[in-house]
GUMIZA-94145 format. One record per residue: residue in one letter; chain; x, y, z of N, C-alpha, C in turn. Coordinates in Angstrom, 2 decimals, padded with zeros to 5 digits. Example, Ala and Ser with C-alpha at 12.3 -4.5 7.8 and 13.67 -1.06 7.14 Angstrom:
% GUMIZA-94145
["A","A",[013.19,-005.69,007.80],[012.30,-004.50,007.80],[013.20,-003.30,007.80]]
["S","A",[012.85,-002.25,007.08],[013.67,-001.06,007.14],[012.90,000.03,007.87]]
//
This chain:
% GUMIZA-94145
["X","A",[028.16,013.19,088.16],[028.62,013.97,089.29],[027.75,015.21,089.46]]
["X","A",[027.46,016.06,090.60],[026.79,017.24,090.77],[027.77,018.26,090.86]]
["X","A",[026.96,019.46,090.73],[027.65,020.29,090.53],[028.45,020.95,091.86]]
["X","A",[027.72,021.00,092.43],[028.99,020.92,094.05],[030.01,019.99,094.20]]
["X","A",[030.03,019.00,093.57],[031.08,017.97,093.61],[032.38,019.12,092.79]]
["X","A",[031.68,019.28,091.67],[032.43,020.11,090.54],[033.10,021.12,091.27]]
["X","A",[032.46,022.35,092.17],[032.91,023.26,092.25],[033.90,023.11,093.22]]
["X","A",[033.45,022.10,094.54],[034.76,021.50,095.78],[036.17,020.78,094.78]]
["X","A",[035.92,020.41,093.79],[036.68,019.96,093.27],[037.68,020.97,092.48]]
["X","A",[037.19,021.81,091.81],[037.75,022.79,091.33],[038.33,024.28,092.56]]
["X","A",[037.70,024.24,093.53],[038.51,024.43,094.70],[039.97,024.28,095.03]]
["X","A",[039.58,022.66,095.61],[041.29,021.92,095.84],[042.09,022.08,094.90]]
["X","A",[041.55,021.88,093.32],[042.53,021.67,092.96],[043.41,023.32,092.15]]
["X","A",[042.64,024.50,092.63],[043.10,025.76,092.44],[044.27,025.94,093.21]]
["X","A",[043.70,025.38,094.34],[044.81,025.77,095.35],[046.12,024.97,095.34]]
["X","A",[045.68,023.75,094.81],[047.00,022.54,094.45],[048.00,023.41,093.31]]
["X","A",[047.07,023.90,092.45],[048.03,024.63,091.22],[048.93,025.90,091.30]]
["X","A",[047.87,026.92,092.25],[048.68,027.79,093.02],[050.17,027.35,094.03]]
["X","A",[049.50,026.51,094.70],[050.81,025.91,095.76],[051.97,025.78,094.89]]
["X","A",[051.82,024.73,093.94],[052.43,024.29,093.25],[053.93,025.19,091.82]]
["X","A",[053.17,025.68,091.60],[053.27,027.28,090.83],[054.43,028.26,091.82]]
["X","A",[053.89,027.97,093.09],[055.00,029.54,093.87],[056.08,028.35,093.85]]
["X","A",[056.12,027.14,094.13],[057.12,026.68,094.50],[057.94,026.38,093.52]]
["X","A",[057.14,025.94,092.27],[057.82,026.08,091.13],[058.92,026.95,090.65]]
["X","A",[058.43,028.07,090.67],[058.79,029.27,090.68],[058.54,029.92,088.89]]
["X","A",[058.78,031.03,088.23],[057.82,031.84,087.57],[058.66,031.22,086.71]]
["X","A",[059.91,031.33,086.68],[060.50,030.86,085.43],[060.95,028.62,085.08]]
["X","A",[060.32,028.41,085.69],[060.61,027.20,085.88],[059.62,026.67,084.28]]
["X","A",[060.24,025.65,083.61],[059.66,025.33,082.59],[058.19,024.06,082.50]]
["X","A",[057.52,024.30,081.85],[056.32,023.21,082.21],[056.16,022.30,081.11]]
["X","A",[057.08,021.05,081.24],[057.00,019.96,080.70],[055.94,019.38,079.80]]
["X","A",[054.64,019.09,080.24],[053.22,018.95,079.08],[053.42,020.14,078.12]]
["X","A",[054.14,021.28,078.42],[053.25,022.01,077.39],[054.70,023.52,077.39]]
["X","A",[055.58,022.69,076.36],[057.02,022.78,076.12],[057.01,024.27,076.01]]
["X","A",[055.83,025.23,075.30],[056.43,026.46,075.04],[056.13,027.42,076.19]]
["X","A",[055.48,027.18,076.96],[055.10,028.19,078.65],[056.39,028.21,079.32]]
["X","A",[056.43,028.99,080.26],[057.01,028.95,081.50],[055.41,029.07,082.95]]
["X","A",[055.87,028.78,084.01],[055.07,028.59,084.84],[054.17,029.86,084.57]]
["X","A",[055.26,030.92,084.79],[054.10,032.45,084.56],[053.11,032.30,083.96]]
["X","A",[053.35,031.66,082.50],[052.59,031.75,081.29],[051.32,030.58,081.83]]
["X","A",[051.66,029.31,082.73],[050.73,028.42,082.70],[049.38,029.56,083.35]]
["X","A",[050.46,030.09,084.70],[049.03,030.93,085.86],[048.83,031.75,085.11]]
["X","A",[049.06,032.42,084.12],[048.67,033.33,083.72],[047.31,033.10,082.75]]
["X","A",[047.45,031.78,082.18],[046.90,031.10,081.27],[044.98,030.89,081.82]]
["X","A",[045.68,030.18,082.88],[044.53,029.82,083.60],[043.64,030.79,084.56]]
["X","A",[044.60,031.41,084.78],[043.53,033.08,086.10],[042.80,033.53,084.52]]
["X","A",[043.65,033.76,083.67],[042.26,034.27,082.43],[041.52,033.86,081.96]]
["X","A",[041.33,032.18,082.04],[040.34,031.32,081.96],[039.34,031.33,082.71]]
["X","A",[039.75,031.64,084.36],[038.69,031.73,085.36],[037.95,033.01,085.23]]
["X","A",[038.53,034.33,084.87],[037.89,035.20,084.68],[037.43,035.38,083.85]]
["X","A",[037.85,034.96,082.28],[036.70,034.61,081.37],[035.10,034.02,081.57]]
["X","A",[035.62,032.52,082.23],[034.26,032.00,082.69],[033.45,032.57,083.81]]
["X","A",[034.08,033.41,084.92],[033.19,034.14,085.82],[032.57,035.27,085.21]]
["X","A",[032.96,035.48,083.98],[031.70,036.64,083.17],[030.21,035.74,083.03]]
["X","A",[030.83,034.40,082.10],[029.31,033.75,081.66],[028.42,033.44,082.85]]
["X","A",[029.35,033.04,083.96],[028.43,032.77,085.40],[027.72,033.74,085.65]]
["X","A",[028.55,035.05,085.73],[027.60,035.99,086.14],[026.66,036.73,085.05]]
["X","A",[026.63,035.44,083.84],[024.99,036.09,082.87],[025.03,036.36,081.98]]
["X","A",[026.55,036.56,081.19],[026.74,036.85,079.76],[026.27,035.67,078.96]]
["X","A",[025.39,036.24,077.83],[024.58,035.32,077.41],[025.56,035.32,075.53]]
["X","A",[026.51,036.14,075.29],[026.71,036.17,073.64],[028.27,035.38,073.83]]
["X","A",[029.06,034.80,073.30],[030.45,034.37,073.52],[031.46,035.56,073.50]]
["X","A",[032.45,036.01,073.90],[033.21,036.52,074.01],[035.01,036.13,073.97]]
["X","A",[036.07,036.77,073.72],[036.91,036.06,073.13],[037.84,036.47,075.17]]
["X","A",[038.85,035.54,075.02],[039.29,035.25,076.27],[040.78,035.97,076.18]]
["X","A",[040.29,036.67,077.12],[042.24,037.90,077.11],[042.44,037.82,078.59]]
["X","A",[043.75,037.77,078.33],[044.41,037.19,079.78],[045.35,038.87,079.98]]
["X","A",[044.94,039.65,081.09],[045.75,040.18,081.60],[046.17,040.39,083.02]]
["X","A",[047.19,039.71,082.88],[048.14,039.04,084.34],[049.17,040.30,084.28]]
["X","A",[049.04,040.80,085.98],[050.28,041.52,086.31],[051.65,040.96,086.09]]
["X","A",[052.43,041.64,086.74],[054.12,041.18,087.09],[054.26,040.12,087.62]]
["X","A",[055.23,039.92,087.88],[055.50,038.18,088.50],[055.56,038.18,090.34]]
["X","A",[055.42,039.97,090.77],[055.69,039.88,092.06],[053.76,039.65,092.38]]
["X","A",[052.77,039.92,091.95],[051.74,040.19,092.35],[050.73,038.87,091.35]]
["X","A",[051.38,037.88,090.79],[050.78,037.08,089.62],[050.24,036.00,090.86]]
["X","A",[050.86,035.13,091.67],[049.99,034.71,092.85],[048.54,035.02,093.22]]
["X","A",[048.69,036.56,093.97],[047.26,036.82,094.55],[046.39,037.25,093.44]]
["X","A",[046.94,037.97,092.35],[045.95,037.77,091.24],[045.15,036.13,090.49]]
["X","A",[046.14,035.29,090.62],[045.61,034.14,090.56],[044.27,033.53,091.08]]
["X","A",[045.14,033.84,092.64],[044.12,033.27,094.10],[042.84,034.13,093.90]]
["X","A",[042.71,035.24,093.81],[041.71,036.42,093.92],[040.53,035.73,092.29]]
["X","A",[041.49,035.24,091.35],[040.23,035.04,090.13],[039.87,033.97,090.87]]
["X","A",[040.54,033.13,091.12],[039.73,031.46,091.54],[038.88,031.53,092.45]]
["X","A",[038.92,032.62,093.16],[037.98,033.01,094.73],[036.88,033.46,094.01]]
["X","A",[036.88,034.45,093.27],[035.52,034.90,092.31],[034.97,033.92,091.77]]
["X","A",[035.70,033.07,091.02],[034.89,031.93,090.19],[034.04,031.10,090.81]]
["X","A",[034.62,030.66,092.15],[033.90,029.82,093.17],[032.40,030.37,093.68]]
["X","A",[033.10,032.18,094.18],[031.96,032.31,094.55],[030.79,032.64,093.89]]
["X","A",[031.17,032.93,092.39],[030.22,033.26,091.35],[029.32,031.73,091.42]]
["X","A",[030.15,030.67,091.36],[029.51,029.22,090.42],[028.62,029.34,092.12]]
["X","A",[029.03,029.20,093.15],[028.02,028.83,094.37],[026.89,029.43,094.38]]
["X","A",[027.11,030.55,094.27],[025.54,031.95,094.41],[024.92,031.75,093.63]]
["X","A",[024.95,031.14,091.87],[024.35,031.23,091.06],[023.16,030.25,090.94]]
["X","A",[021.70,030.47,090.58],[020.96,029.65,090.52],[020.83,028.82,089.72]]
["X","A",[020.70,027.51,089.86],[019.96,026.40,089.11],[019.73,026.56,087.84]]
["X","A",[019.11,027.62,087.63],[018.31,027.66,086.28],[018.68,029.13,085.38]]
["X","A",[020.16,029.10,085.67],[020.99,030.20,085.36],[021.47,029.98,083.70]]
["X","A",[020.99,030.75,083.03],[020.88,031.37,081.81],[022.29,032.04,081.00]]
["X","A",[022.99,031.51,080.72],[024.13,032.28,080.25],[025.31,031.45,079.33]]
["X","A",[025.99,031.79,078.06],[026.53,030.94,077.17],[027.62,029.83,077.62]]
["X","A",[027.12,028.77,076.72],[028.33,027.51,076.53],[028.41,026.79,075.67]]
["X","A",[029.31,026.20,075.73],[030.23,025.69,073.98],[030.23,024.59,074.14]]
["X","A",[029.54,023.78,074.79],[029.46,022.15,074.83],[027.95,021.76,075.65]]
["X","A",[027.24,020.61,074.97],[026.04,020.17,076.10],[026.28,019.45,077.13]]
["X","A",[025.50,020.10,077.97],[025.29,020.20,079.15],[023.74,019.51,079.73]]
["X","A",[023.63,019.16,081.09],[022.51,019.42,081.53],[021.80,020.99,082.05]]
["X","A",[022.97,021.93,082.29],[022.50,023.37,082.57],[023.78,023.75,082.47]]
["X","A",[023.79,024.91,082.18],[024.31,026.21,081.73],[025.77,026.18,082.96]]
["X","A",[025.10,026.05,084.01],[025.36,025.51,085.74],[026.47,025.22,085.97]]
["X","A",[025.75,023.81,085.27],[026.73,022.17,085.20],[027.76,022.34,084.60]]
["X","A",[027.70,023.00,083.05],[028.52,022.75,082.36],[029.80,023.66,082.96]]
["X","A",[029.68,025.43,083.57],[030.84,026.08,083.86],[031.51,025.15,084.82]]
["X","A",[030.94,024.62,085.68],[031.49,024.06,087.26],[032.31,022.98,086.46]]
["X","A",[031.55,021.82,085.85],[032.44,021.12,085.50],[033.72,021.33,084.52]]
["X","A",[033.29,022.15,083.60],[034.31,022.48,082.58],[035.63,023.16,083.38]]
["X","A",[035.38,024.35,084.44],[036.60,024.81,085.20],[037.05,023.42,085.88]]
["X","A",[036.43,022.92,086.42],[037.05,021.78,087.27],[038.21,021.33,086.91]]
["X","A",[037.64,020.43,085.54],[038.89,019.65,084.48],[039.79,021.01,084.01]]
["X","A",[039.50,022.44,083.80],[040.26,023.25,082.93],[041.37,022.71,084.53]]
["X","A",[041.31,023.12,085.64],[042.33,023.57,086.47],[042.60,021.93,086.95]]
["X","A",[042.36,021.11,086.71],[042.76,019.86,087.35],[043.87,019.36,086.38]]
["X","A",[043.55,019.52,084.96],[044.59,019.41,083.84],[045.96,020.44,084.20]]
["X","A",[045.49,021.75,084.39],[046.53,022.62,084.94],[047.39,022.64,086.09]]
["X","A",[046.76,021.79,086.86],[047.44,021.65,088.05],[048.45,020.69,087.92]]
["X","A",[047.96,019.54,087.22],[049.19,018.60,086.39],[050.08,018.93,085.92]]
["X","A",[050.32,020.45,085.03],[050.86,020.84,084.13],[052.23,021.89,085.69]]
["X","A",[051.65,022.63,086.70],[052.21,023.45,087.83],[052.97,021.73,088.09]]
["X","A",[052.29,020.40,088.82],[053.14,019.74,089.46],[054.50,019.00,088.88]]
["X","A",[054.14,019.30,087.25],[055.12,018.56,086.69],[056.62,019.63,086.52]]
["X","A",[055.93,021.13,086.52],[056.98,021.96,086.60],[057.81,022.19,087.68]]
["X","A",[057.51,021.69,089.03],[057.81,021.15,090.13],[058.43,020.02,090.66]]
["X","A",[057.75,019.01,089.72],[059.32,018.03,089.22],[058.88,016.46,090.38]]
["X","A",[057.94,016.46,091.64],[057.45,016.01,092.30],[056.75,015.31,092.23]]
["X","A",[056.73,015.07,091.36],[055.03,013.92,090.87],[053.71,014.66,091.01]]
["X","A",[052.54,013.70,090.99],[051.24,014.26,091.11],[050.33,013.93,092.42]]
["X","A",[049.78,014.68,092.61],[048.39,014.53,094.05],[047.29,013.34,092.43]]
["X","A",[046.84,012.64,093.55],[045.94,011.93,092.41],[044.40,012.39,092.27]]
["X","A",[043.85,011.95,091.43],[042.29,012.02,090.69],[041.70,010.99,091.17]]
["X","A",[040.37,011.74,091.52],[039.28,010.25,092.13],[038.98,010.09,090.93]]
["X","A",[039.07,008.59,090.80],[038.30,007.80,089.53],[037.13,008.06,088.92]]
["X","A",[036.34,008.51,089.47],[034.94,009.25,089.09],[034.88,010.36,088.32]]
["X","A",[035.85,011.31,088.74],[036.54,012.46,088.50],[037.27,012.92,087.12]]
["X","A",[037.93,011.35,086.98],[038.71,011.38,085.67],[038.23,010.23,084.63]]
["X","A",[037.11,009.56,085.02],[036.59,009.05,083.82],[035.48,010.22,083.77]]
["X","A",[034.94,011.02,083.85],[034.14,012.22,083.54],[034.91,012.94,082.99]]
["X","A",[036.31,013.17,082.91],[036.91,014.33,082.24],[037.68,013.46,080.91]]
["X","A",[037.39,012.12,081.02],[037.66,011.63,080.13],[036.14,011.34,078.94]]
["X","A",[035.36,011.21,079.50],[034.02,011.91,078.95],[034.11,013.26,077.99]]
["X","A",[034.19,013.78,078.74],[033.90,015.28,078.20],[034.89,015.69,077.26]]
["X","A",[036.58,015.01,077.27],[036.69,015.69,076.17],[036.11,014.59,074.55]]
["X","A",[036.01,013.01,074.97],[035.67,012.60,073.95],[034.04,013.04,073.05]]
["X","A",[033.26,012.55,074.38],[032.03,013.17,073.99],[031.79,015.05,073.79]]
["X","A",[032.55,015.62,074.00],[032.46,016.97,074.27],[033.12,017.77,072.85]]
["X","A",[034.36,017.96,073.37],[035.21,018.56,072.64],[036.00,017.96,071.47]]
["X","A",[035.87,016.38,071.16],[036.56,015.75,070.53],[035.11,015.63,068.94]]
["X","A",[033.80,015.79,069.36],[032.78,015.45,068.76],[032.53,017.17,068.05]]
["X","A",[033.06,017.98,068.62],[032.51,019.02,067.55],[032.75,019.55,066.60]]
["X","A",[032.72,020.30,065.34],[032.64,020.61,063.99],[034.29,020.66,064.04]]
["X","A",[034.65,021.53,064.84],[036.05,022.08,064.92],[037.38,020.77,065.34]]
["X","A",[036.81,019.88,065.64],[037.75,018.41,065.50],[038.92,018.06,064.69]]
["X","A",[039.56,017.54,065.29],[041.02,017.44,063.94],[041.04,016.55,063.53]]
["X","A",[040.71,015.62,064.93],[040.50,014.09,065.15],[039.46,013.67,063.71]]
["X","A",[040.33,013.23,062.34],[039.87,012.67,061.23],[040.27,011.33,060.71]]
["X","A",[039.81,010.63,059.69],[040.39,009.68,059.11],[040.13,009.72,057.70]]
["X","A",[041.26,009.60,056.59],[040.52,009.40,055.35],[039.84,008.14,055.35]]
["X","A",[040.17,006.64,056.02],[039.65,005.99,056.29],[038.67,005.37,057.17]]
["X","A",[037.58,004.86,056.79],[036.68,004.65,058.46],[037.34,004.03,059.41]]
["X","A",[037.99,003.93,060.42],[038.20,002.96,061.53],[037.65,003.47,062.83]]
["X","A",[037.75,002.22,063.29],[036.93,002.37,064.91],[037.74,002.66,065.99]]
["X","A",[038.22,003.33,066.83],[039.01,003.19,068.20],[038.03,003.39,069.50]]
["X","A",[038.63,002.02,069.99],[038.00,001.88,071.60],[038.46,002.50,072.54]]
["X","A",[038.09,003.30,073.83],[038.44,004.04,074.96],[037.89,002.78,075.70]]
["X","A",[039.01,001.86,076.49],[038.26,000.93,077.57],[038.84,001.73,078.76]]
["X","A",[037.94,002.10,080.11],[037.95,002.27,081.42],[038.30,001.38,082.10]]
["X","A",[039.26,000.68,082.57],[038.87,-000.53,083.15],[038.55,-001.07,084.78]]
["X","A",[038.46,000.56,085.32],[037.84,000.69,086.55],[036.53,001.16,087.06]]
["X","A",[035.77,001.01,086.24],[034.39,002.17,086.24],[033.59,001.49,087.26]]
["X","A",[032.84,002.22,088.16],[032.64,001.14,089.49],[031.40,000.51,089.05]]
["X","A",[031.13,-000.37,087.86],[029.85,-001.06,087.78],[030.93,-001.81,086.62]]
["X","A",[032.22,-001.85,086.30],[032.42,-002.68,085.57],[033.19,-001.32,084.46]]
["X","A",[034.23,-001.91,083.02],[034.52,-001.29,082.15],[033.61,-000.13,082.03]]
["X","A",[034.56,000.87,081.11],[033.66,001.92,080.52],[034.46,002.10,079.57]]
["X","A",[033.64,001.70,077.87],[034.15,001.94,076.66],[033.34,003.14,076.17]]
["X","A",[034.32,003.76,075.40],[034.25,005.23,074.30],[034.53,004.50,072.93]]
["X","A",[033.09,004.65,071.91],[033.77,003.97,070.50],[033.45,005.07,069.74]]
["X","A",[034.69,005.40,069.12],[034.83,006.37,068.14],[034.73,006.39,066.44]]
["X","A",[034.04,006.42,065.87],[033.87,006.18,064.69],[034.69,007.38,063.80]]
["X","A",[036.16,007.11,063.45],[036.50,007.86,062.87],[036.22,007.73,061.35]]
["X","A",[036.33,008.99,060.69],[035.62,009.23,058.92],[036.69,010.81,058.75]]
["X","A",[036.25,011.45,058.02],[036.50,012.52,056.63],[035.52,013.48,057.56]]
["X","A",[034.71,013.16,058.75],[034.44,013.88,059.45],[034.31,013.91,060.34]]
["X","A",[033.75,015.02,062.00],[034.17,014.67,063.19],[033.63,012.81,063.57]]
["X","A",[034.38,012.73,064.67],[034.25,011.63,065.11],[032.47,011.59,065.90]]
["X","A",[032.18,010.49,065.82],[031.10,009.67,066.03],[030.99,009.49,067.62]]
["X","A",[030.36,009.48,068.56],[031.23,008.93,069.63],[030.00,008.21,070.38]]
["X","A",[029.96,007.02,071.21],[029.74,006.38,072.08],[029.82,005.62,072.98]]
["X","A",[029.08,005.90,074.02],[030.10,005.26,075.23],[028.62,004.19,075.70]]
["X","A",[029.23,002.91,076.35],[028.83,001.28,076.16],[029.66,001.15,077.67]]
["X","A",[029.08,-000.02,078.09],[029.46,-000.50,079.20],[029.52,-002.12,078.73]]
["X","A",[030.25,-002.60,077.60],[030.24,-004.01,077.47],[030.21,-004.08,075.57]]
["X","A",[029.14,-004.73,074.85],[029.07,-004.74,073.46],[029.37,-003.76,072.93]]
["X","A",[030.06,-003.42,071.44],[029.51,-002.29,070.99],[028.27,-001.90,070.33]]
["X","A",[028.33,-000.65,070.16],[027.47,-000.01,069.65],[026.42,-000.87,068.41]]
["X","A",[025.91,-000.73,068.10],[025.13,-001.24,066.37],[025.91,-000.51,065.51]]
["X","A",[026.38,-001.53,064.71],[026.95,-001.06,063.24],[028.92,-000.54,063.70]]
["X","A",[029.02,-000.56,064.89],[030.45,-000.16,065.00],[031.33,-001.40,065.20]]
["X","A",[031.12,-002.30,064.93],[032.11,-003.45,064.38],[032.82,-003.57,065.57]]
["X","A",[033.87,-004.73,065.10],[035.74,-004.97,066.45],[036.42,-003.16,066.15]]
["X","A",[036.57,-002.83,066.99],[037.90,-002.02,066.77],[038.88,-002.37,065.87]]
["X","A",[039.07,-001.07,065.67],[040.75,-001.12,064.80],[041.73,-000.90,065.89]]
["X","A",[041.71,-000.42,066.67],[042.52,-000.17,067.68],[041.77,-000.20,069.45]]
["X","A",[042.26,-000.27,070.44],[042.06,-000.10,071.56],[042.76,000.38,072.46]]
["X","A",[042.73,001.63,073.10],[043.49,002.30,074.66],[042.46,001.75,075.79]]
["X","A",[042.80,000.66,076.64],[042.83,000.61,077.74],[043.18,000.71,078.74]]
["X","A",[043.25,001.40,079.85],[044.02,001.21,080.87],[042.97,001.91,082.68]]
["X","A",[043.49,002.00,083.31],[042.75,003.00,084.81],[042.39,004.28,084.03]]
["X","A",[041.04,005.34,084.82],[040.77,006.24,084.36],[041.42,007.31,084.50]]
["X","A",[042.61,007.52,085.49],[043.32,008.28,085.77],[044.36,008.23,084.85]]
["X","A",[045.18,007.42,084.18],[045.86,007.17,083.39],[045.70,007.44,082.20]]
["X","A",[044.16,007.12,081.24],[043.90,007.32,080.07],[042.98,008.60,080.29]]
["X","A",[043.00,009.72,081.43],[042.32,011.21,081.78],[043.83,011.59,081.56]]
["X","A",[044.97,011.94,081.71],[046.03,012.40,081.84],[046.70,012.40,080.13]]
["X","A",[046.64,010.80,079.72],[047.38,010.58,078.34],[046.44,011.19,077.67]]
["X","A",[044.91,010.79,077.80],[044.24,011.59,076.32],[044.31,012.92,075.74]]
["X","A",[044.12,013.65,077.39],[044.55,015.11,077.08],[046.21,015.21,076.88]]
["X","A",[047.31,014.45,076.50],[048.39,014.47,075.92],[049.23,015.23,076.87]]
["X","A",[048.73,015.09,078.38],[050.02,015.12,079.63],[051.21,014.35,079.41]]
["X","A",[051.06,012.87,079.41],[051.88,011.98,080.01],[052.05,011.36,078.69]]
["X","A",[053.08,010.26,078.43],[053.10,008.83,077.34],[052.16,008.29,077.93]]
["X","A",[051.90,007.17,076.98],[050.70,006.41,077.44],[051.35,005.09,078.15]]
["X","A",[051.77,006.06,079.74],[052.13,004.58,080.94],[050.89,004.19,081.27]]
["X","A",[051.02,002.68,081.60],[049.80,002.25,082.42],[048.61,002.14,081.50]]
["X","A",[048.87,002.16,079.81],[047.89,002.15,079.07],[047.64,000.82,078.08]]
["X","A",[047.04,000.19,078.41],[047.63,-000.96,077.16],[047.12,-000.51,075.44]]
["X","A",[047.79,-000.87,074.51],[047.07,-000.50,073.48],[047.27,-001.17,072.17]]
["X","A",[046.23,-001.96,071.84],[046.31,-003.31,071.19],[045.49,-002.75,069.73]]
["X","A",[045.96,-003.86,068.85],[045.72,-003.28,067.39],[046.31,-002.29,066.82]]
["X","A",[045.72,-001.70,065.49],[046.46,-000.32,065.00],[046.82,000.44,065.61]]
["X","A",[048.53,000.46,066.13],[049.22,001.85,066.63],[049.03,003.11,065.92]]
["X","A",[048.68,003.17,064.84],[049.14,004.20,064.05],[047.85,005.54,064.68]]
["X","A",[047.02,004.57,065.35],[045.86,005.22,065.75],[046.00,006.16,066.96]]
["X","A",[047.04,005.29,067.60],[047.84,005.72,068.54],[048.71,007.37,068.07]]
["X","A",[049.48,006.70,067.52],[050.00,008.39,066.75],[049.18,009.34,066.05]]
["X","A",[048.08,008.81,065.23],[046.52,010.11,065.12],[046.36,010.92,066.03]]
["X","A",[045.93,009.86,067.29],[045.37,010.59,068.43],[046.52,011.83,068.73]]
["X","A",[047.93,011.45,068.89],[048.87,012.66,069.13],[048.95,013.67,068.66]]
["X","A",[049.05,013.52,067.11],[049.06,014.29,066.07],[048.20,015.61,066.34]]
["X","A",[046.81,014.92,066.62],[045.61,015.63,065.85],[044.54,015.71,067.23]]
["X","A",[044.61,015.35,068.55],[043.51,015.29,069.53],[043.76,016.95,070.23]]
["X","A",[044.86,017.59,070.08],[044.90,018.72,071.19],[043.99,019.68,071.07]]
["X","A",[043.59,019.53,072.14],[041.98,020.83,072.36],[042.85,022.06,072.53]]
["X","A",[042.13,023.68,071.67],[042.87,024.38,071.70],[041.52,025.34,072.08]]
//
């Protein structure tokens, strides 16, 4: 995907979370993520956006992320007002823009646009469920990329929970990817996971699975990040792999 895809995307779906959020209302409870109240979700996330509109605009050392959100009468336009900065920071910024990130990337660029995208597309899930209404859906493209990024991304680095005392393999099958499946094989060990993604055989040396989650990319983008049960997921072989993943996958 490009990075204008990223940033229109992280657009809509600011505004989906905002919408979502007033109607909610501040004290309304948010289901994925039992200990927030709505306040706490927007509050969560406007400090995320303003965190990351520092690195856009050039901070090159990491910095730690403090959220300070007004009252509950003015927590809205403070919301709307960070997501408006973030946008217009990620648009203005050039190509070959220089400034820190915590996962690879093709540019510095790529990685904020996309990373806010999924931060507020996950969040917006989290506002519609506190709302009680169901969900606006994910283009398939959209959410097998954010199903990417956290396996290849965030699931692959030092800081991983995702362990096994034993080696086993678990498969991520896509089963909508528009050229056919898209498998994630995870080589779990005693250390982070292994990860590769295949469009058919596996990998060399990564054997049958011990387990397999298949299902649509929208479905296994929602369950991996530990929104939803795993509806709409099939999942064959070792369950217990199934309960690992719960245990031990939450990105913090």
């Amino acid at each position: 995907m490009e990075t204008s895809e990223f940033i229109e995307i992280l657009r809509h779906e600011g505004e989906l979370l905002a919408d979502a959020a007033e109607a909610a209302g501040w004290e309304a409870s948010v289901p994925p993520c039992p200990d927030w109240r709505v306040r706490d979700l927007v509050a969560h996330t406007g400090g995320v956006h303003r965190w990351a509109t520092g690195f856009v605009a050039g901070a090159t050392q990491p910095a730690p992320l403090v959220v300070d959100a007004p009252p509950d009468e003015a927590l809205a336009a403070w919301f709307r007002d960070g997501h408006r900065q973030l946008l217009e920071r990620l648009a203005a910024a050039p190509a070959d823009l220089e400034c820190w990130t915590f996962l690879p990337a093709p540019s510095p660029l790529e990685f904020w646009a996309r990373r806010q995208a999924h931060e507020t597309a996950i969040h917006r899930f989290d506002a519609e469920a506190a709302l009680g209404k169901g969900h606006a859906p994910y283009g398939t493209r959209f959410a097998l990329d954010g199903v990417d990024e956290l396996l290849t991304g965030f699931l692959a680095r030092s800081r991983s929970r995702l362990r096994s005392t034993t080696p086993r393999v678990l498969r991520i099958r896509a089963v909508d990817g528009r050229s056919g499946p898209v498998d994630w094989w995870l080589r779990l060990s005693q250390d982070p996971p292994r990860v590769e993604r295949t469009h058919g055989e596996p990998p060399s040396g990564a054997g049958a699975p011990d387990c397999t989650f298949s299902g649509p990319a929208t479905a296994l983008y929602l369950a991996l990040w530990n929104r939803t049960p795993y509806d709409g997921i099939e999942v064959t072989g070792d369950a217990s792999l199934a309960e690992l993943w719960r245990t031990t996958s939450a990105v913090t």
